[in-house]
PDB file with one MODEL, atoms N, CA, C and O in Angstrom:
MODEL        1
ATOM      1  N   UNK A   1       0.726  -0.827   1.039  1.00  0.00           N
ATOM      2  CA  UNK A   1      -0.625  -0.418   1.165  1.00  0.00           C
ATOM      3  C   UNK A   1      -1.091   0.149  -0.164  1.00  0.00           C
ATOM      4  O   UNK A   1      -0.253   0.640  -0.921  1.00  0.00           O
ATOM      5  N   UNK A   2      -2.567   0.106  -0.544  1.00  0.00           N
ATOM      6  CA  UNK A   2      -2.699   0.529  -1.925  1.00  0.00           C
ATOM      7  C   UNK A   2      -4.115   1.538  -1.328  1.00  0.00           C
ATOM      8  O   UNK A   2      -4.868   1.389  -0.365  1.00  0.00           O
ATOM      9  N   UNK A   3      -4.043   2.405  -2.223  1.00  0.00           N
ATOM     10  CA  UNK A   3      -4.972   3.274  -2.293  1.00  0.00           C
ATOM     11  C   UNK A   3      -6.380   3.189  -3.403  1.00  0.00           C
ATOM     12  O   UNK A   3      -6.234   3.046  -4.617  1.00  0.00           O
ATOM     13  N   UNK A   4      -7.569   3.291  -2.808  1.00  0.00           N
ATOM     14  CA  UNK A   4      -8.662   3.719  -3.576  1.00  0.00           C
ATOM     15  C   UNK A   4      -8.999   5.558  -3.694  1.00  0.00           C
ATOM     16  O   UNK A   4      -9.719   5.900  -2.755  1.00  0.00           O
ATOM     17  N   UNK A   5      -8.735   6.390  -4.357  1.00  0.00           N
ATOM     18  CA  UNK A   5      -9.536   7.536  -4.775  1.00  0.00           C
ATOM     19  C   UNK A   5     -10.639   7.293  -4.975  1.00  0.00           C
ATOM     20  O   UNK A   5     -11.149   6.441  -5.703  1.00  0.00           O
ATOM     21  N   UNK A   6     -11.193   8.258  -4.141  1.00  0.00           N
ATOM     22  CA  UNK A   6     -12.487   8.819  -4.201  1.00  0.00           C
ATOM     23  C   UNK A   6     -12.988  10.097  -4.910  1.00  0.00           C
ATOM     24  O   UNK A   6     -12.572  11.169  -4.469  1.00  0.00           O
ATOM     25  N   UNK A   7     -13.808  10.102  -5.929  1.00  0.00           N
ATOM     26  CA  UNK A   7     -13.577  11.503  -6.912  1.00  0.00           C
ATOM     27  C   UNK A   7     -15.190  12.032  -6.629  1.00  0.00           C
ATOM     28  O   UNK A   7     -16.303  11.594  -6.339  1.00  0.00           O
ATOM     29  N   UNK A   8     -14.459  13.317  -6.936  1.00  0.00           N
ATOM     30  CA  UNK A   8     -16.587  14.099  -6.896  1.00  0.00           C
ATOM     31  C   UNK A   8     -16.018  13.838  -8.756  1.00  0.00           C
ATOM     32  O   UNK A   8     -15.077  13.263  -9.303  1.00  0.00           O
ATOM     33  N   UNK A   9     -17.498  14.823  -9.312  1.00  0.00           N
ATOM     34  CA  UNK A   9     -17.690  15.097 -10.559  1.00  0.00           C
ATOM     35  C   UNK A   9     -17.306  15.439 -11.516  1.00  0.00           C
ATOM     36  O   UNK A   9     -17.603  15.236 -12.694  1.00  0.00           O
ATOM     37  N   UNK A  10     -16.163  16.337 -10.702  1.00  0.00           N
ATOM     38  CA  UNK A  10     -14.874  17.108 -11.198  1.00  0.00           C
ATOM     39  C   UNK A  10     -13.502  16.749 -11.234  1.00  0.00           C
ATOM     40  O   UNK A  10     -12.465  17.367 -11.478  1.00  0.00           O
ATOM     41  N   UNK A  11     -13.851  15.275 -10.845  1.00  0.00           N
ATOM     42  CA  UNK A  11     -12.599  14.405 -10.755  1.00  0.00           C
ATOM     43  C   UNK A  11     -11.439  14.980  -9.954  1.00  0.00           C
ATOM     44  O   UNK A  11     -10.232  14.751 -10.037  1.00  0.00           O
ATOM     45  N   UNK A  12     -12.120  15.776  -9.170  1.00  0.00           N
ATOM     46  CA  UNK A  12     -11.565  16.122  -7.647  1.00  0.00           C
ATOM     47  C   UNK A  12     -11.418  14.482  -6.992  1.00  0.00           C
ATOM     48  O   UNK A  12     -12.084  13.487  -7.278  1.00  0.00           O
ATOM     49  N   UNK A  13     -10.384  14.624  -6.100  1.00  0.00           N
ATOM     50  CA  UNK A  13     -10.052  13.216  -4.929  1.00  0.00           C
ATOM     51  C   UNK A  13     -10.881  14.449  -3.769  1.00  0.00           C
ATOM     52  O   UNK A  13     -10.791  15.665  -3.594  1.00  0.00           O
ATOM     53  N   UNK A  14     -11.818  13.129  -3.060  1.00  0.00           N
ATOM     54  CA  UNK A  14     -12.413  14.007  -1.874  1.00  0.00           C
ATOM     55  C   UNK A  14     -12.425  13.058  -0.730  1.00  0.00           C
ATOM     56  O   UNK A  14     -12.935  13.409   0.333  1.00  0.00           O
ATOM     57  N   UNK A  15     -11.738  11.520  -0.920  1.00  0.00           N
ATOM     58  CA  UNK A  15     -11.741  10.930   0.320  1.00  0.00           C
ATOM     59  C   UNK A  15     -10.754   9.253  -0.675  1.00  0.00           C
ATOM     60  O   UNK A  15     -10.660   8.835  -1.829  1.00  0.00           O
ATOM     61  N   UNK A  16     -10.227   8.840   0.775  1.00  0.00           N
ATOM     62  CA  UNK A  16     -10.006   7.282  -0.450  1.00  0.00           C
ATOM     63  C   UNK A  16     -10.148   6.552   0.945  1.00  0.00           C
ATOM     64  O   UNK A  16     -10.314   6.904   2.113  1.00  0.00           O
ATOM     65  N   UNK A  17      -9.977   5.162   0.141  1.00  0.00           N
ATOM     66  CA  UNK A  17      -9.817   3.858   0.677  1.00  0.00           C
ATOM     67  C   UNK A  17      -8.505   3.370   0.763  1.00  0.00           C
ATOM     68  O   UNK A  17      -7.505   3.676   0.113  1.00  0.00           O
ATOM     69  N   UNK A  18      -8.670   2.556   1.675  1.00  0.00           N
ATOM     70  CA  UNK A  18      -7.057   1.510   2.024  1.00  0.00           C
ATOM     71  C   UNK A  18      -7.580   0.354   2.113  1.00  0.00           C
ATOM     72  O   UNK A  18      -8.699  -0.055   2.422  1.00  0.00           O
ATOM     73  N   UNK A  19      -6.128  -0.363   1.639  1.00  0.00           N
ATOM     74  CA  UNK A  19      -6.138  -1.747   1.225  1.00  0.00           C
ATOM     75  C   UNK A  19      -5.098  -2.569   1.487  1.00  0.00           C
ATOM     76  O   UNK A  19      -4.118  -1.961   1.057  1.00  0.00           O
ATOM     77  N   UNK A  20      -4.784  -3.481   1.892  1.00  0.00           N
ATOM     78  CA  UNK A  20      -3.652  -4.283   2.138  1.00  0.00           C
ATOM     79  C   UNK A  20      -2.769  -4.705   1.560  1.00  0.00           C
ATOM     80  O   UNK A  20      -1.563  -4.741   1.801  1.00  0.00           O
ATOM     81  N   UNK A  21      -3.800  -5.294   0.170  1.00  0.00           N
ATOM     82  CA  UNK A  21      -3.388  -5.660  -1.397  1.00  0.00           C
ATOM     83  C   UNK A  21      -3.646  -5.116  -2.216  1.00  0.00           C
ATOM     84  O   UNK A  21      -4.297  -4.073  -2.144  1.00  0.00           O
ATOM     85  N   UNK A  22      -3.288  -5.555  -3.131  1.00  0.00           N
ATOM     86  CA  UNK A  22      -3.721  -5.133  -5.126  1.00  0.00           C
ATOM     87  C   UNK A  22      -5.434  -5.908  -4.711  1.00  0.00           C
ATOM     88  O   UNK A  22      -6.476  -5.270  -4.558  1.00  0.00           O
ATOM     89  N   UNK A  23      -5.262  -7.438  -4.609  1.00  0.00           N
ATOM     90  CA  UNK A  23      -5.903  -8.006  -4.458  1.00  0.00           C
ATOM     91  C   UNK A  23      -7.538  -7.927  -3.585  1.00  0.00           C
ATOM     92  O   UNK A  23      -8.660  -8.384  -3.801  1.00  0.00           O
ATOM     93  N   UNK A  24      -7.009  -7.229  -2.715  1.00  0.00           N
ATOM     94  CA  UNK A  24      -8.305  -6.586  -1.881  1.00  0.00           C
ATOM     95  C   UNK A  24      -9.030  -5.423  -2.684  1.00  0.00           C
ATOM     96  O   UNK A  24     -10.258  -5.340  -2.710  1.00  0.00           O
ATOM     97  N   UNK A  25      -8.194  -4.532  -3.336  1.00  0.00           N
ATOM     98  CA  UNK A  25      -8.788  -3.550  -3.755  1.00  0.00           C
ATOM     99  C   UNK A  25      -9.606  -3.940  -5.181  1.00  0.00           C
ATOM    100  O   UNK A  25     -10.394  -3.161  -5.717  1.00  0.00           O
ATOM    101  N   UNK A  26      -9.297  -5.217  -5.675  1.00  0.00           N
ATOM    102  CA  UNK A  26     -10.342  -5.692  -7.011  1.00  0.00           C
ATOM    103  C   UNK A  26     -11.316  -6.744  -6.245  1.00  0.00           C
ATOM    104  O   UNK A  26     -12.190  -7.458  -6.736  1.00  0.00           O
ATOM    105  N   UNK A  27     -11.056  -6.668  -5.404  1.00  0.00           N
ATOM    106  CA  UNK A  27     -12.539  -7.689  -4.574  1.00  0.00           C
ATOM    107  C   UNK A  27     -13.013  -6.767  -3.778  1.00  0.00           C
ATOM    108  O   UNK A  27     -14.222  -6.978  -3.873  1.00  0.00           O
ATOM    109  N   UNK A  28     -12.904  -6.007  -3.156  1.00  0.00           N
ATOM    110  CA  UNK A  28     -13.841  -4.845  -2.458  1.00  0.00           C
ATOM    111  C   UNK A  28     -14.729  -4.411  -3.920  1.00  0.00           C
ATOM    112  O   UNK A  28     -15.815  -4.900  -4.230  1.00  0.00           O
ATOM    113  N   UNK A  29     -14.153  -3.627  -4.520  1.00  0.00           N
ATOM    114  CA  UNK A  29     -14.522  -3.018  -5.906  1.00  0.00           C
ATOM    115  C   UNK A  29     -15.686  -4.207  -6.913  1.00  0.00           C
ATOM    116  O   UNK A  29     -16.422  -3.973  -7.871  1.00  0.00           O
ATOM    117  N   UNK A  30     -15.477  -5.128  -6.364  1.00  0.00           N
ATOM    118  CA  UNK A  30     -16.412  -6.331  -7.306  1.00  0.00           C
ATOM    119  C   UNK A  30     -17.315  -6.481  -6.614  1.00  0.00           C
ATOM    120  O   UNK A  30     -18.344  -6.489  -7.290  1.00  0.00           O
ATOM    121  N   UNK A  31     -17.590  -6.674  -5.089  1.00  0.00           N
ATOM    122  CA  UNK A  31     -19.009  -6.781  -4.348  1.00  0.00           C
ATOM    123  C   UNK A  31     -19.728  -5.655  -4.262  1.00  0.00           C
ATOM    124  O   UNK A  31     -19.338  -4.487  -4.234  1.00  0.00           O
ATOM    125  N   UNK A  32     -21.239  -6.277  -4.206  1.00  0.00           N
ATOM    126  CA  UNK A  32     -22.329  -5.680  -4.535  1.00  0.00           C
ATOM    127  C   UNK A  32     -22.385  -4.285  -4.960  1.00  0.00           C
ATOM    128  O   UNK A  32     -21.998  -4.063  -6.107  1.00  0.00           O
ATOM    129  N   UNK A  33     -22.689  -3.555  -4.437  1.00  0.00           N
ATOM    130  CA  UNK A  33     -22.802  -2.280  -5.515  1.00  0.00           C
ATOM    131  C   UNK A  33     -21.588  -1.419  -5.233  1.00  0.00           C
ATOM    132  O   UNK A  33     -21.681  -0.222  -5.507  1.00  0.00           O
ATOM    133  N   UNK A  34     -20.376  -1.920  -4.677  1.00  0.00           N
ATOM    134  CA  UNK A  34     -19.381  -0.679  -4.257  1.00  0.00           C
ATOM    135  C   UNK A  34     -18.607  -0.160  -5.524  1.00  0.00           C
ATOM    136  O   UNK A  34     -17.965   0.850  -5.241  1.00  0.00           O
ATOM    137  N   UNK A  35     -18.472  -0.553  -6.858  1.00  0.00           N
ATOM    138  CA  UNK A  35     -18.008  -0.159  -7.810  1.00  0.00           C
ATOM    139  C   UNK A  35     -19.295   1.130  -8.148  1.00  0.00           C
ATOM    140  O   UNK A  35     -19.114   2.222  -8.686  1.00  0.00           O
ATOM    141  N   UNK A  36     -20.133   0.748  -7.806  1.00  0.00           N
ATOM    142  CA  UNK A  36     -21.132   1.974  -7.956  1.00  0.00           C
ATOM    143  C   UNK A  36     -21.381   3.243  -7.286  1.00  0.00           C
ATOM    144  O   UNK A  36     -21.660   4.390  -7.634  1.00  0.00           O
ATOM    145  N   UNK A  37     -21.137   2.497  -5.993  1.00  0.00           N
ATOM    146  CA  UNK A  37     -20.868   3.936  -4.628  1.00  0.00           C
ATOM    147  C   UNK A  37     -19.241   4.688  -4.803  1.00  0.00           C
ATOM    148  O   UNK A  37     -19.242   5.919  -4.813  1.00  0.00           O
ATOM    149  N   UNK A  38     -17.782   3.920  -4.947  1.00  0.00           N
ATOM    150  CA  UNK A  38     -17.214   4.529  -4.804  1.00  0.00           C
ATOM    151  C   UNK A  38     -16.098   4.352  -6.488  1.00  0.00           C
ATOM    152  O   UNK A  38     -15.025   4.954  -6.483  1.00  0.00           O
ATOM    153  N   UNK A  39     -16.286   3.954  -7.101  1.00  0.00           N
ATOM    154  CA  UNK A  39     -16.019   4.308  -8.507  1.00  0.00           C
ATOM    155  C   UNK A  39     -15.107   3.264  -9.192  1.00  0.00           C
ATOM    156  O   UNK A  39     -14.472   2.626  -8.352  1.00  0.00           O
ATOM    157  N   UNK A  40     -14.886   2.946 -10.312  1.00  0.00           N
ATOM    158  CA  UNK A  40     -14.165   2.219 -10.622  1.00  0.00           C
ATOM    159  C   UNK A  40     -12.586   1.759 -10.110  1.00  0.00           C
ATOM    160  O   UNK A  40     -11.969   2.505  -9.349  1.00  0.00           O
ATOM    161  N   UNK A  41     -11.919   0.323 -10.648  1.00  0.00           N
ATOM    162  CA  UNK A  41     -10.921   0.238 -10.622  1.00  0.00           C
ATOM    163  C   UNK A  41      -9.814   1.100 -11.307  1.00  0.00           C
ATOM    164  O   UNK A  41      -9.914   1.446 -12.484  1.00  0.00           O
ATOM    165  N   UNK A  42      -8.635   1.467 -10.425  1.00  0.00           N
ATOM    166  CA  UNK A  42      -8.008   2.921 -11.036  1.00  0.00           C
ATOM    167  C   UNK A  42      -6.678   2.157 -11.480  1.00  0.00           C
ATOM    168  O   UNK A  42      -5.673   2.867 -11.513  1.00  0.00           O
ATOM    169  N   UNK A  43      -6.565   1.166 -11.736  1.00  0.00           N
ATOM    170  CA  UNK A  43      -4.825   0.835 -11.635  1.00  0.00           C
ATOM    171  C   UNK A  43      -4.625   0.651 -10.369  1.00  0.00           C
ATOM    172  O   UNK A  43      -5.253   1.027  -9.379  1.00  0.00           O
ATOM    173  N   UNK A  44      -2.863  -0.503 -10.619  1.00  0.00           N
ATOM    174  CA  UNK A  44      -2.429  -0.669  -9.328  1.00  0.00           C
ATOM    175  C   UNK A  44      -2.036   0.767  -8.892  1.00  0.00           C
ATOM    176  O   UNK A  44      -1.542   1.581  -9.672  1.00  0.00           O
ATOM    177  N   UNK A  45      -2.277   0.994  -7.681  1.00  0.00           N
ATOM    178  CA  UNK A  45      -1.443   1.996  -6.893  1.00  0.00           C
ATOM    179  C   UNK A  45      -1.440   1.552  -5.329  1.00  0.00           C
ATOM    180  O   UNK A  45      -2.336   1.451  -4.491  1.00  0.00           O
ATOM    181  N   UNK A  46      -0.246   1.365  -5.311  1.00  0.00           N
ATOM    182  CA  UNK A  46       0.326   0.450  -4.349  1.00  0.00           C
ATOM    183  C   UNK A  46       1.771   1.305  -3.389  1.00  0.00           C
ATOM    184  O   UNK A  46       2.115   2.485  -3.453  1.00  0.00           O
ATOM    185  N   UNK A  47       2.249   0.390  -2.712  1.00  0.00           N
ATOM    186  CA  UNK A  47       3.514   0.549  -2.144  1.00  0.00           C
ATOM    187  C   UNK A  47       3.698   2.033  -1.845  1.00  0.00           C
ATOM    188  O   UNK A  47       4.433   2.823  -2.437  1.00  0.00           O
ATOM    189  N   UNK A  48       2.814   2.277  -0.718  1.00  0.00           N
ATOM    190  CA  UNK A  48       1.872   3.555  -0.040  1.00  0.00           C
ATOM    191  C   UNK A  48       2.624   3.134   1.264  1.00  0.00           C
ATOM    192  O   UNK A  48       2.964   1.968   1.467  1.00  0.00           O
ATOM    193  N   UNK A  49       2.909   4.370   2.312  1.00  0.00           N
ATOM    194  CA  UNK A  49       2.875   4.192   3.635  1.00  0.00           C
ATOM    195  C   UNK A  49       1.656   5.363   4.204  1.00  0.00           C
ATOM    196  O   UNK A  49       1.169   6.430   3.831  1.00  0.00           O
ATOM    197  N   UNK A  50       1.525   4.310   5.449  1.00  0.00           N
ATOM    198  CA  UNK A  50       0.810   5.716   5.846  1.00  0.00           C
ATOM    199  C   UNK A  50       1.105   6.387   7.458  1.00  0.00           C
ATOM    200  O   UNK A  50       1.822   5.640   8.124  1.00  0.00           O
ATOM    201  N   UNK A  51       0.758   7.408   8.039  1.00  0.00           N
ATOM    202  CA  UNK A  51       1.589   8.262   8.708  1.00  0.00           C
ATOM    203  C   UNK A  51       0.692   7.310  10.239  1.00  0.00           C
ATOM    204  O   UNK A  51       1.349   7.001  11.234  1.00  0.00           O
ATOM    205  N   UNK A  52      -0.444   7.069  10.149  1.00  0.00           N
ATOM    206  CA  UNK A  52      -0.769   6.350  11.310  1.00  0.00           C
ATOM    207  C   UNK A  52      -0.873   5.561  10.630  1.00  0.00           C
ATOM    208  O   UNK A  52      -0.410   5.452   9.494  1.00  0.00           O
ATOM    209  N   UNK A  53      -1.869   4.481  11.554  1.00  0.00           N
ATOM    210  CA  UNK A  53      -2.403   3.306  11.756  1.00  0.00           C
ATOM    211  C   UNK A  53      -3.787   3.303  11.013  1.00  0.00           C
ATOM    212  O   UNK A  53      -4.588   3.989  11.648  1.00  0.00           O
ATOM    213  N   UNK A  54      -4.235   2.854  10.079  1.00  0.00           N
ATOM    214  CA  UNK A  54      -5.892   2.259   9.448  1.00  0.00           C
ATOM    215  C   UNK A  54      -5.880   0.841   9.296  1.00  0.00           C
ATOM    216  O   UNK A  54      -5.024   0.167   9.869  1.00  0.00           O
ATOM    217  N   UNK A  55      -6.549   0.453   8.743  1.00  0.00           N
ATOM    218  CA  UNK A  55      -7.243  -1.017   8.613  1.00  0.00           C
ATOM    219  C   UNK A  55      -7.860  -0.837   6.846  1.00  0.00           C
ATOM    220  O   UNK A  55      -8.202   0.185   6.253  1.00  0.00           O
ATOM    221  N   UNK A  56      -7.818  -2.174   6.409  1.00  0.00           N
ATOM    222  CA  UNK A  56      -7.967  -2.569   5.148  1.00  0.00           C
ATOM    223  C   UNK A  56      -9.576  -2.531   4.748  1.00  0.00           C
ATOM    224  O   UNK A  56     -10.182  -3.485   5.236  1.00  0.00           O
ATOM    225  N   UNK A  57     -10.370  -1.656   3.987  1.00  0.00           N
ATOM    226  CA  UNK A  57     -11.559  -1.417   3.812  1.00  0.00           C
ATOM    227  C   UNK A  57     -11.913  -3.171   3.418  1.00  0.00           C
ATOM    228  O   UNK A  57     -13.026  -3.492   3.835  1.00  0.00           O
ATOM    229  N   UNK A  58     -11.323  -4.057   2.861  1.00  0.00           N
ATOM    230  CA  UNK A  58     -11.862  -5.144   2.688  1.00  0.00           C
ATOM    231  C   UNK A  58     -11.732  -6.040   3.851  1.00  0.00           C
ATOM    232  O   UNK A  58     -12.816  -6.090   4.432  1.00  0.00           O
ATOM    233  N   UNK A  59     -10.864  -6.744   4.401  1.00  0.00           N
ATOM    234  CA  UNK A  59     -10.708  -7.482   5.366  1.00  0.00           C
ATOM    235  C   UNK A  59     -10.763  -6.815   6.695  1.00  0.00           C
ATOM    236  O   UNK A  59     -11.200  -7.507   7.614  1.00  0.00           O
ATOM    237  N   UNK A  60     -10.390  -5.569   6.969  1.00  0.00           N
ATOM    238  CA  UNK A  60     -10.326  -4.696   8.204  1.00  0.00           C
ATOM    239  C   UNK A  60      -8.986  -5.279   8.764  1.00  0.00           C
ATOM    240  O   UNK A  60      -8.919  -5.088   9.978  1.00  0.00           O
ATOM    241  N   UNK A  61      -7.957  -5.896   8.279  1.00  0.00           N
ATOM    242  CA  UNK A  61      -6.515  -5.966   8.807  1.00  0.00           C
ATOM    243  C   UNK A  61      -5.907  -4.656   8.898  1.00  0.00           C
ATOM    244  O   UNK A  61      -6.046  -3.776   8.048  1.00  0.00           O
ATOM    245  N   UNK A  62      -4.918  -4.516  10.446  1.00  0.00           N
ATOM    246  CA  UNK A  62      -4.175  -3.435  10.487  1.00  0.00           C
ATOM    247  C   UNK A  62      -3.077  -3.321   9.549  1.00  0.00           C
ATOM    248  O   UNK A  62      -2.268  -4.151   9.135  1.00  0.00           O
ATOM    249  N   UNK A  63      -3.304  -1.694   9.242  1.00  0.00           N
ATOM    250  CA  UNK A  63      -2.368  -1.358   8.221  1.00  0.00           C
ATOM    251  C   UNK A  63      -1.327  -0.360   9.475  1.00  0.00           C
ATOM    252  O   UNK A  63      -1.675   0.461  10.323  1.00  0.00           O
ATOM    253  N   UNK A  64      -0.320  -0.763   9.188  1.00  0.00           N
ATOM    254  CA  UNK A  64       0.535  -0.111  10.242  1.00  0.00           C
ATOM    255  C   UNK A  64       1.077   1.161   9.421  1.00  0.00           C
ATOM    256  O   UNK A  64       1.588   1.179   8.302  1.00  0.00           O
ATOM    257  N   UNK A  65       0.782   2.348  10.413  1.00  0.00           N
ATOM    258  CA  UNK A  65       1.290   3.355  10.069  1.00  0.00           C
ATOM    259  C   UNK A  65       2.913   3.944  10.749  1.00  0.00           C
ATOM    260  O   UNK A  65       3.309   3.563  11.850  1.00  0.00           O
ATOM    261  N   UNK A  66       3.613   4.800   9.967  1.00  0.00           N
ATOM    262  CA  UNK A  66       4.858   4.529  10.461  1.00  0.00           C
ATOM    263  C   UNK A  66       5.033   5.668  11.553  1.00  0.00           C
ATOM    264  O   UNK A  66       6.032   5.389  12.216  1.00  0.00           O
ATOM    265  N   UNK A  67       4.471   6.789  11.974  1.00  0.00           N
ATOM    266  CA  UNK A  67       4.383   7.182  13.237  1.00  0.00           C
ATOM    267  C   UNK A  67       3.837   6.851  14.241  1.00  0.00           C
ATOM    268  O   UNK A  67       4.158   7.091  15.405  1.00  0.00           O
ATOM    269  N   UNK A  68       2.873   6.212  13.788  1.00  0.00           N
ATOM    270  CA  UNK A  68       2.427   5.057  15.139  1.00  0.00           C
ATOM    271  C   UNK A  68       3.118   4.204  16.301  1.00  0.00           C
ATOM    272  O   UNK A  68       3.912   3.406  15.802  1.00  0.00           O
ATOM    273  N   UNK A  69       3.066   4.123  17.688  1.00  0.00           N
ATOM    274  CA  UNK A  69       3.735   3.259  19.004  1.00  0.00           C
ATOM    275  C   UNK A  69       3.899   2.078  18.168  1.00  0.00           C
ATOM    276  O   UNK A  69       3.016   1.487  17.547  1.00  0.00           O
ATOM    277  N   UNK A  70       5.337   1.767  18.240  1.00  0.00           N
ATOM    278  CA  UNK A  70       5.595   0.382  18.199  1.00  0.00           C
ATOM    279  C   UNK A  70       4.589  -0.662  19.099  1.00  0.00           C
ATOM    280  O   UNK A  70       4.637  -0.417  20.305  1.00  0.00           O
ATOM    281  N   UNK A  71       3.693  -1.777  18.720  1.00  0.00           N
ATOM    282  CA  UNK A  71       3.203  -2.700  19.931  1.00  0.00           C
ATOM    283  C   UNK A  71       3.698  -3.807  20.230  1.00  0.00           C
ATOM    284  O   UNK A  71       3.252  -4.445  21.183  1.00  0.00           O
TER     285      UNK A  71
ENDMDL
END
């Protein structure tokens, strides 16, 4: 799973995005104005788990979290 940071002004992190791929996170980031709403490309940062279950801000595929019910 790869992460988007979300920064205020102060280059505080105040929220992020998830992603499936490297790949999702430079095509989310390239349509229409979202490089503008939520900030540039940061580097890969990748090979993330996460504690539940989210979905991929680009495609909306489940991202399986590892405390989450087996289904």
């Amino acid at each position: 799973m790869h992460i988007h940071l979300i920064e205020d002004k102060d280059k505080q992190a105040v929220d992020a995005l998830y992603f499936c791929s490297d790949f999702h996170h430079h095509e989310f980031l390239s349509q229409k104005d979202n490089e503008k709403e939520y900030g540039s490309y940061q580097g890969w940062n990748g090979c993330h788990e996460l504690e539940f279950d989210d979905y991929c801000s680009y495609c909306n595929k489940k991202i399986k979290g590892v405390n989450d019910e087996q289904s």
